[in-house]
C-alpha positions in Angstrom: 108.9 21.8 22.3 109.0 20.1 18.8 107.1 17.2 20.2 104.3 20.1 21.3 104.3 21.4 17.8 104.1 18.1 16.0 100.9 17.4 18.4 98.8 20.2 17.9 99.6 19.9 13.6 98.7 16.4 14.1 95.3 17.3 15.7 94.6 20.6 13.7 94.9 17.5 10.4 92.5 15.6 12.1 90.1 18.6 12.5 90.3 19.5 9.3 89.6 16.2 7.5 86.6 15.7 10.2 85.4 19.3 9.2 85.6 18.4 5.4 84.1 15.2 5.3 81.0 17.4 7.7 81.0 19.8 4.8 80.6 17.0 2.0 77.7 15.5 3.6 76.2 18.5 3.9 77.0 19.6 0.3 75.8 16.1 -0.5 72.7 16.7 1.0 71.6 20.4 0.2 72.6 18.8 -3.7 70.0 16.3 -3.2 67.6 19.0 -1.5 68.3 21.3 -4.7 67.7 18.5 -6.6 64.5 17.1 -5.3 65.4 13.9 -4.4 64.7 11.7 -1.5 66.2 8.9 -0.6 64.1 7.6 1.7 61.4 7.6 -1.0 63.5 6.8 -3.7 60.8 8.8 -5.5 61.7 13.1 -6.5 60.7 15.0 -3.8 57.2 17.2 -4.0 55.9 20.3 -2.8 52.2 21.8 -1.7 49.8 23.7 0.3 47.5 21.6 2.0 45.1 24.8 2.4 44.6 24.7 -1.4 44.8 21.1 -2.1 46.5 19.0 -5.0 46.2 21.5 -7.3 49.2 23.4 -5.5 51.5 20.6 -6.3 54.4 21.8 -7.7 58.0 19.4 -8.0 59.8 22.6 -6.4 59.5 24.5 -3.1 57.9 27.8 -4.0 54.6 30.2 -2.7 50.8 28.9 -3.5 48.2 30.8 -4.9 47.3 31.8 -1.1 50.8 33.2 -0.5 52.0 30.4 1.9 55.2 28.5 1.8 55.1 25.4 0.3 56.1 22.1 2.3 57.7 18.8 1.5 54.7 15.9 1.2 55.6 11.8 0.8 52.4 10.4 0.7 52.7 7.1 2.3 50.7 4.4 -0.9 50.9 1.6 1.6 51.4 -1.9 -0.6 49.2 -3.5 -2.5 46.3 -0.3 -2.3 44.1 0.2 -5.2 44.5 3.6 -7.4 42.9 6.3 -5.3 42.5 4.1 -2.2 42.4 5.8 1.7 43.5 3.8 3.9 43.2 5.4 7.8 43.5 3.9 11.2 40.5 3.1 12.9 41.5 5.1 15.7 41.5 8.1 14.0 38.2 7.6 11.9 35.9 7.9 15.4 38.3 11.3 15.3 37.6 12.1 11.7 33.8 11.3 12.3 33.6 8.8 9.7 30.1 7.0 9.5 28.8 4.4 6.9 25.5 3.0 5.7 24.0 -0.4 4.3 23.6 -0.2 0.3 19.8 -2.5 0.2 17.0 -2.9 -2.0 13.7 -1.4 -0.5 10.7 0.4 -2.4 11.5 4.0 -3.0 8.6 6.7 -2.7 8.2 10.3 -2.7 6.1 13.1 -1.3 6.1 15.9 -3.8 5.9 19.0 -1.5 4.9 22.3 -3.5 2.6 25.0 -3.2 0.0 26.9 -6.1 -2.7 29.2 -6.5 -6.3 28.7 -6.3 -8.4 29.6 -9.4 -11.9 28.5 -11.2 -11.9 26.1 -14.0 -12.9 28.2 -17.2 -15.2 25.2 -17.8 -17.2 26.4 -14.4 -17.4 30.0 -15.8 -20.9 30.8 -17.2 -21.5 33.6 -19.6 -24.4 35.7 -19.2 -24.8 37.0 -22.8 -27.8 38.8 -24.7 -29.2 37.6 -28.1 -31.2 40.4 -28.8 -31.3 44.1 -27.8 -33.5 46.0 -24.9 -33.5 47.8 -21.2 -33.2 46.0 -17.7 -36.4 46.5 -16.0 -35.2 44.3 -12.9 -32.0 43.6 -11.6 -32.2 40.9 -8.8 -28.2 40.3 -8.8 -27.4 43.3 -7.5 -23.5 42.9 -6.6 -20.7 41.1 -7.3 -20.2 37.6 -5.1 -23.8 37.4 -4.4 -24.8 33.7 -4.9 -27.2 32.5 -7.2 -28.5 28.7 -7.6 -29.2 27.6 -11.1 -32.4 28.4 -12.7 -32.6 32.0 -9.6 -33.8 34.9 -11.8 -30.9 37.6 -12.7 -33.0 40.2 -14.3 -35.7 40.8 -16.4 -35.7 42.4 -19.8 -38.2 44.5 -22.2 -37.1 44.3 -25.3 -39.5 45.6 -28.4 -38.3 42.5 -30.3 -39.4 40.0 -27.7 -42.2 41.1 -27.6 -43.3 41.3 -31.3 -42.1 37.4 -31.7 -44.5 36.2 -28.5 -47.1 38.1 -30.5 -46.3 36.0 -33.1 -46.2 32.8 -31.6 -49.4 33.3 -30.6 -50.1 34.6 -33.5 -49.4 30.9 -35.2 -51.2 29.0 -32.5 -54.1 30.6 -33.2 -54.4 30.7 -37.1 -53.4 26.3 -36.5 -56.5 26.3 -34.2 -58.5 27.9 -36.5 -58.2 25.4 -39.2 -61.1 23.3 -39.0 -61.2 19.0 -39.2 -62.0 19.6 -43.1 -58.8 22.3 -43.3 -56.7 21.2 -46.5 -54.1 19.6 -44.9 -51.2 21.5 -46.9 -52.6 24.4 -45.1 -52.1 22.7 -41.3 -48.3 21.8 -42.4 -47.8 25.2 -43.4 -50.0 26.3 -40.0 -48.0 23.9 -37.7 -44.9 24.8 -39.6 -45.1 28.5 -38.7 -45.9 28.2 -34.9 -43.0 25.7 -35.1 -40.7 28.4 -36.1 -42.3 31.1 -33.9 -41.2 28.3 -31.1 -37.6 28.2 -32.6 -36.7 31.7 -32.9 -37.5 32.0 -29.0 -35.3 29.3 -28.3 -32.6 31.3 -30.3 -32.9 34.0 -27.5 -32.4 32.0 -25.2 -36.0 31.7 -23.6 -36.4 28.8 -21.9 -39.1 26.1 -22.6 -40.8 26.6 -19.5 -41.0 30.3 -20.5 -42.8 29.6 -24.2 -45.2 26.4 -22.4 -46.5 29.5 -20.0 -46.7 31.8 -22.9 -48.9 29.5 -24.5 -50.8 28.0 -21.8 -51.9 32.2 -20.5 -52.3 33.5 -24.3 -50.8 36.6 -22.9 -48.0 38.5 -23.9 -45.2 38.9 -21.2 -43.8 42.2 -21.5 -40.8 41.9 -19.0 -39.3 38.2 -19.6 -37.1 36.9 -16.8 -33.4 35.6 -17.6 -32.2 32.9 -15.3 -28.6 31.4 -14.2 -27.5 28.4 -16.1 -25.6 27.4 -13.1 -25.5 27.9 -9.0 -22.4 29.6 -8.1 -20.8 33.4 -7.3 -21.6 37.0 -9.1 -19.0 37.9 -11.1 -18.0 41.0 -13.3 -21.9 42.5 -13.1 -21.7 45.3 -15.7 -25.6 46.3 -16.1 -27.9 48.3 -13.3 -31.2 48.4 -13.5 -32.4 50.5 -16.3 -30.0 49.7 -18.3 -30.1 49.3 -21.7 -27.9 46.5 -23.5 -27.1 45.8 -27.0 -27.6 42.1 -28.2 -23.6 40.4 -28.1 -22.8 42.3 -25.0 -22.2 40.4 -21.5 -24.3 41.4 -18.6 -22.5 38.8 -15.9 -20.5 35.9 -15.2 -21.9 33.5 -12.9 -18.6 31.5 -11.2 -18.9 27.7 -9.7 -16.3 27.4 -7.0 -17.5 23.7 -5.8 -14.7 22.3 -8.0 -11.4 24.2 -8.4 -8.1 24.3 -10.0 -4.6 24.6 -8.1 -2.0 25.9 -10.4 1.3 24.1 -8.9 4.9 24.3 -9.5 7.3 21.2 -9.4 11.1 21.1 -10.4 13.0 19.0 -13.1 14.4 16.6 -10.4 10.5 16.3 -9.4 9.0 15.9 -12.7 9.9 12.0 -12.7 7.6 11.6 -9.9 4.7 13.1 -11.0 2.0 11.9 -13.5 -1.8 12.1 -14.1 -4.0 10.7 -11.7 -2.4 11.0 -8.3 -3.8 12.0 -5.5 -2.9 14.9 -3.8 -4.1 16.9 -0.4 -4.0 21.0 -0.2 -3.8 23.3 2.7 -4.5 26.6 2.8 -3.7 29.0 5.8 -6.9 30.6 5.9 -9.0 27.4 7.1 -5.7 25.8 9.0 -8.3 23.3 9.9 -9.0 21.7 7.3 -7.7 19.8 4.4 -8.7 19.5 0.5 -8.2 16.4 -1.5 -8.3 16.2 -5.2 -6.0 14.9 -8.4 -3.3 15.8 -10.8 -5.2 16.4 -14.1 -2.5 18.7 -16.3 1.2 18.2 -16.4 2.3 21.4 -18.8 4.4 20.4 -22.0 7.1 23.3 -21.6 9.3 24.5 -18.9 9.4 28.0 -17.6 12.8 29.2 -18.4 12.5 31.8 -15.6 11.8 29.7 -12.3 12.9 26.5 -14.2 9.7 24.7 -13.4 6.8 22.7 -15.0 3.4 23.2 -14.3 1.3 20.6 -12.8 -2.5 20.9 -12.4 -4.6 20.1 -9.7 -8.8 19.5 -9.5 -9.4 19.8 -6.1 -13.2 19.4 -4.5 -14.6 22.7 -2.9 -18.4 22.0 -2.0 -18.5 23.9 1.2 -17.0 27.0 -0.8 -13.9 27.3 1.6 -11.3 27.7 -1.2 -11.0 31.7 -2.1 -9.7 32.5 -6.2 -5.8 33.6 -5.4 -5.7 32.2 -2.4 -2.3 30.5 -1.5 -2.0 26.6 -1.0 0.3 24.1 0.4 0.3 20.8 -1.6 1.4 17.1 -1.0 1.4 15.1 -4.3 1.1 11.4 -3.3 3.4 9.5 -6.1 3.5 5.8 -6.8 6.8 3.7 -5.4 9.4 2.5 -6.9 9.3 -1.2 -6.6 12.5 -3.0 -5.1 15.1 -0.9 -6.5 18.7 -0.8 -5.0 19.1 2.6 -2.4 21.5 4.3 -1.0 21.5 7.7 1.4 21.8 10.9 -0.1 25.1 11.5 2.0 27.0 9.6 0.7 26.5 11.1 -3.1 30.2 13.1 -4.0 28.8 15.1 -7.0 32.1 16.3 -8.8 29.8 18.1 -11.8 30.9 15.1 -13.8 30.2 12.1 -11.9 29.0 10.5 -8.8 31.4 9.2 -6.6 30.7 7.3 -3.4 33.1 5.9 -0.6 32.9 1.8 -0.4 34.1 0.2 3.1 36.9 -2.6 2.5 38.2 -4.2 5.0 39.4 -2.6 8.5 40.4 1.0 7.3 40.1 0.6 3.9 37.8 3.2 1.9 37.7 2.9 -2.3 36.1 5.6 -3.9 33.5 4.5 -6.8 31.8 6.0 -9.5 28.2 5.8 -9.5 24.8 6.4 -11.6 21.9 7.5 -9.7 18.3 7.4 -10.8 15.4 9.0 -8.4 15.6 10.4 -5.5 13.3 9.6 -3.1 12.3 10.2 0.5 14.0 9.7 3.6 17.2 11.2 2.1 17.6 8.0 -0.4 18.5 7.9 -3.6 18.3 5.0 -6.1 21.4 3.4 -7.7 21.3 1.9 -11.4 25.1 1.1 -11.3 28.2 0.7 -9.2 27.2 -0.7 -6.2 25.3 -4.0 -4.8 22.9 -4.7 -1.8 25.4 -5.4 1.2 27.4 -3.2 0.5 28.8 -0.1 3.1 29.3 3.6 2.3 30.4 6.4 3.9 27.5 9.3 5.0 29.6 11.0 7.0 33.7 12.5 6.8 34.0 11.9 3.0 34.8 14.9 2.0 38.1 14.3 4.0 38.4 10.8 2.8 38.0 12.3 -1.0 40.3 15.1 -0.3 42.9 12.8 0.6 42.4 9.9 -2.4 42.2 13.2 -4.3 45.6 14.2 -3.5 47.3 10.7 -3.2 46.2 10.5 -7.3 47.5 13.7 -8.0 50.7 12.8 -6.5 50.8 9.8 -8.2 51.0 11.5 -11.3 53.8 13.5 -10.3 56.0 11.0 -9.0 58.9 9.7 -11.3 61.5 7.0 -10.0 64.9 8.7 -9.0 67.7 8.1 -11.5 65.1 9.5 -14.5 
């Protein structure tokens, strides 16, 4: 019976000291836990949300900014990696969809692809203004966007003034022929002098020379005189019937050439490099879908609109068979001039982080290295030229950096977290 008793106090000691020495290492451990150390890592532990990134990192557990626990992370910095280096087995990059590209040297050129409105050159605008006063007695353009060719009558006009300084012209011619061989010749200057100015003062009201040779070849007054269009092109803005009276100053008509015209374009900042004075360029517009109008930059606007954020650039484009409409809408392709042998890379594999460009470089097997970049143009076929960072050979990643940065991302921001144990 005492021999009983002695056992079972003999193995409730043992339980005991085995259920203490339990207890301490767990003690030992939740202290550590509390503590944020791991041994493992001989680094203090860290906490995040991988939802929200390295800027959840806290060196405590806790709730992110999205409400959800935060969990332990050990990033594994493998040996001998460079700062911000991601370093992935290449079985899991075909899962990751990681793609790269050849950094080269190649010439880099640009469509610029915009579209404008059509409009006539001011310069092909012709005025159709009155010198002296009187009444339309014909109208022959009788409606706006009639065509005219240059020298086609417009009207004719009576005007009491006209006709008192044909009478006078005539008036001059014959008092010159009058003055015989034996005339003083003071008398012929002053003679010739006057039909000169008779001449003039026509001229000054815009009658043609043609008009004043048949004046003076008839001798007959004309009491209607014809007014002709400086230029062939459209009707525009008719303001006079016939019958009506006009004051001298006043317009009667524009006359519109629409052979040449002017496409008012937009292009953006990021296009502006491109563009320059001189290059050819080809329009479409959709109501002749057919065809295709070729022409040339000749404005680039000093000034930005602060509204759209573009420049405008002006284009003389032919129109002889009249196709191209005032306000009509046109597609344009601005032809630039390459680049010559500059270093490219694609688009893709531009990071833009709002203050710099960061691109992935493949190392060896597995081995990505982020690298900051300057970029000049961009060009077509999704490239963009490089003016520092990287050299011809060399491969980036197009395609899963955004994981790749994500993860360097947070390996850096852990890095500056982490403090040796015992500190």
């Amino acid at each position: 019976m005492r021999w009983t008793r002695q056992v079972v106090v003999l193995l409730l000691v043992i339980f005991a000291l085995v259920g203490g020495l339990a207890a301490g290492v767990h003690w030992h451990a939740s202290v550590d836990k509390v503590l944020g150390f791991n041994k493992k890592t001989k680094h203090k532990q860290l906490w995040w949300d991988p939802m929200v990134g390295p800027s959840s990192i806290r060196d405590k557990p806790g709730v992110s900014s999205m409400g959800m626990k935060l969990i332990p992370y050990n990033p594994n910095k493998q040996k001998g990696a460079a700062a911000g280096e991601v370093i992935i087995d290449p079985a899991i990059q075909q899962d990751m969809g990681v793609q790269t590209a050849l950094v080269h040297r190649t010439n880099l050129s640009r469509t610029i692809h915009t579209v404008g409105y059509v409009r006539v050159p001011p310069g092909r605008i012709a005025s159709i203004n009155l010198k002296i006063s009187g009444w339309v007695q014909k109208l022959y353009a009788t409606y706006d966007g009639q065509m005219v060719a240059k020298g086609q009558k417009l009207f004719t006009l009576y005007s009491p003034q006209l006709v008192v300084a044909e009478q006078e012209l005539l008036g001059a011619r014959r008092n010159l022929q009058s003055l015989g061989a034996g005339a003083d010749k003071s008398l012929k200057r002053q003679a010739a002098s006057l039909l000169k100015i008779a001449r003039q003062r026509l001229r000054y009201w815009s009658i043609s020379r043609a008009q004043i040779n048949h004046l003076l070849t008839t001798g007959r007054v004309t009491e209607a005189i014809a007014f002709t269009s400086p230029i062939s092109g459209e009707v525009m803005d008719k303001r006079v019937v016939q019958g009506s009276a006009v004051m001298a100053g006043k317009t009667v008509m524009r006359i519109a050439n629409h052979q040449v015209v002017w496409i008012d374009a937009q292009v953006y900042s990021y296009q502006l490099p491109w563009v320059a004075a001189g290059q050819n360029v080809v329009a479409r517009v959709d109501g002749v879908p057919s065809r295709t109008f070729t022409g040339r930059v000749i404005f680039i606007a000093h000034s930005m609109n602060p509204k759209t954020r573009t420049v405008d650039v002006r284009l003389q484009v032919s129109n002889r068979r009249m196709a191209l409409k005032p306000g009509m809408y046109a597609h344009v392709a601005i032809a630039t001039a390459p680049l010559k042998n500059v270093l490219v890379a694609p688009r893709a594999a531009i990071l833009e982080t709002g203050t710099k460009n960061i691109v992935f470089v493949a190392q060896k097997q597995g081995h990505f290295l982020p690298v900051s970049v300057r970029i000049g143009r961009s060009g077509g076929h999704n490239l963009v030229q490089i003016t520092k960072g990287l050299k011809a050979g060399q491969q980036v990643v197009t395609s899963g950096q955004f994981l790749l940065d994500v993860e360097s991302r947070t390996q850096e921001a852990f890095a500056d977290y982490k403090q040796p144990s015992g500190k």
